[in-house]
C-alpha positions as CSV (number, residue, x, y, z in Angstrom):
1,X,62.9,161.3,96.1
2,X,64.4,161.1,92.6
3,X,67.0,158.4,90.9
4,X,68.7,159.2,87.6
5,X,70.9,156.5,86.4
6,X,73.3,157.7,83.4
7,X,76.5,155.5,82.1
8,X,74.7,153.0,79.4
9,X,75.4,152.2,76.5
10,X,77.1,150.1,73.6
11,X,79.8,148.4,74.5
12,X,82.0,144.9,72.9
13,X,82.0,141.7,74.8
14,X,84.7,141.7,77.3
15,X,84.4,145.5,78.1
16,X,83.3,147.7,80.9
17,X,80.7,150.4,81.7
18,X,80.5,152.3,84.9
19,X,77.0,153.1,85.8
20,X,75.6,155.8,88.1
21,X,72.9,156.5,89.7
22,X,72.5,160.2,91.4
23,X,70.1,160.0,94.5
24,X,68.1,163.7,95.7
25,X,65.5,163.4,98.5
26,X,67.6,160.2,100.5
27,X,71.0,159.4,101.6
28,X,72.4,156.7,99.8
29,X,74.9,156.0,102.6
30,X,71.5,155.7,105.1
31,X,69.3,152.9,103.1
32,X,69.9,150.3,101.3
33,X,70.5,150.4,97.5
34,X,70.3,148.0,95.0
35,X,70.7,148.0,91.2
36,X,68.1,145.4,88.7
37,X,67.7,144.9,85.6
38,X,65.6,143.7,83.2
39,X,66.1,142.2,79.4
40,X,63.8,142.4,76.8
41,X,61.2,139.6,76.9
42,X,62.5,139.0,80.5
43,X,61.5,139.9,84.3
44,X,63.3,141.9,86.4
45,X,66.4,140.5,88.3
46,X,68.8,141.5,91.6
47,X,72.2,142.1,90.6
48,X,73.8,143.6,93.8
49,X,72.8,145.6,96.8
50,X,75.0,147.7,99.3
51,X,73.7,148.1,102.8
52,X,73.4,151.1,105.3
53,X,75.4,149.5,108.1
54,X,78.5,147.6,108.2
55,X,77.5,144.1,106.2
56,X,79.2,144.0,102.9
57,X,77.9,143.7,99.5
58,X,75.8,141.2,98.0
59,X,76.1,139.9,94.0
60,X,74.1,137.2,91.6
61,X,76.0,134.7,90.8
62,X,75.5,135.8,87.1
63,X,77.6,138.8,88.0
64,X,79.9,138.0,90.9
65,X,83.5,138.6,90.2
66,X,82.7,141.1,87.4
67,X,80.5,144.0,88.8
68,X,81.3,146.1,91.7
69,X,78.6,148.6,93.7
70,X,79.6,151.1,95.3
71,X,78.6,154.3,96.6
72,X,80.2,158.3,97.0
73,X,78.6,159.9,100.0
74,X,79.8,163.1,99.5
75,X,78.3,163.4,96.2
76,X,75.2,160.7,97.2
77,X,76.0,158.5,94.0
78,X,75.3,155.0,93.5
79,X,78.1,153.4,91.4
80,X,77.7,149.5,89.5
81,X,81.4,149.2,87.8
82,X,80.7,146.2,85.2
83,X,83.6,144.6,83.6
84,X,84.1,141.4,81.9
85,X,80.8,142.5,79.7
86,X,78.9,139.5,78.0
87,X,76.4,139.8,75.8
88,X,73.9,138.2,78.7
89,X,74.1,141.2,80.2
90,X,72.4,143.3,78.0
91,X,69.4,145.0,79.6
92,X,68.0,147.9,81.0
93,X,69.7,148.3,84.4
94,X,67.8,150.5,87.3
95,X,69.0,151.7,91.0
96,X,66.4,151.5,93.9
97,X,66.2,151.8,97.3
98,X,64.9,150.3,100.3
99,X,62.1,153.2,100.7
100,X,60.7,152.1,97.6
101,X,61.7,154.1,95.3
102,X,63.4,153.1,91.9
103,X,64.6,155.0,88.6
104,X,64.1,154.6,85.3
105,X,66.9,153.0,84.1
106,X,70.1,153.4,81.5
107,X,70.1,150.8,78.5
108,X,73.1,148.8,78.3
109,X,74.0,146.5,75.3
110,X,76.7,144.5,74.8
111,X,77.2,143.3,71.4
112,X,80.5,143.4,68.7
């Protein structure tokens, strides 16, 4: 199983980023998948997961109402659309799934 995130970067407060994350070995569409992330200095924390069967997704409050996951089963990508960008989000974000297995992560920094 391998994850590859791609999308980071530098971005102003108040803009968006589209991150991906491009599963090989699973079905993102048949486990659960979540994205994390972790600031410098900081621990690792949830920011949304998307489920294999018909419950819908779940946010932190830190994000909700800003960042939408989603997922494109034909391709088997794992998408976290982050708008509204504040500078509190800046961190090294990472997909995983519900097998275990987890990426290494695209750096994104929001900052004028």
């Amino acid at each position: 199983v391998q994850l590859v995130e791609s999308g980071g970067g530098l971005v102003q407060p108040g803009g968006s980023l589209r991150l991906s994350c491009a599963a090989s070995g699973l079905t993102v569409s048949s486990v659960h998948m979540s994205w994390g992330r972790q600031a410098p200095g900081k621990g690792p924390e949830w920011v949304s997961s998307i489920y294999s069967g018909d419950t819908g997704p779940a946010y932190a409050d830190s994000v909700k109402g800003r960042f939408t996951i989603s997922r494109d089963i034909v391709k088997n990508i794992l998408y976290l659309q982050m708008n509204s960008l504040k500078p509190e989000d800046t961190a090294l974000y990472y997909c995983a799934s519900s097998t275990g297995h987890r990426g290494q992560g695209t750096q994104v920094t929001v900052s004028s």
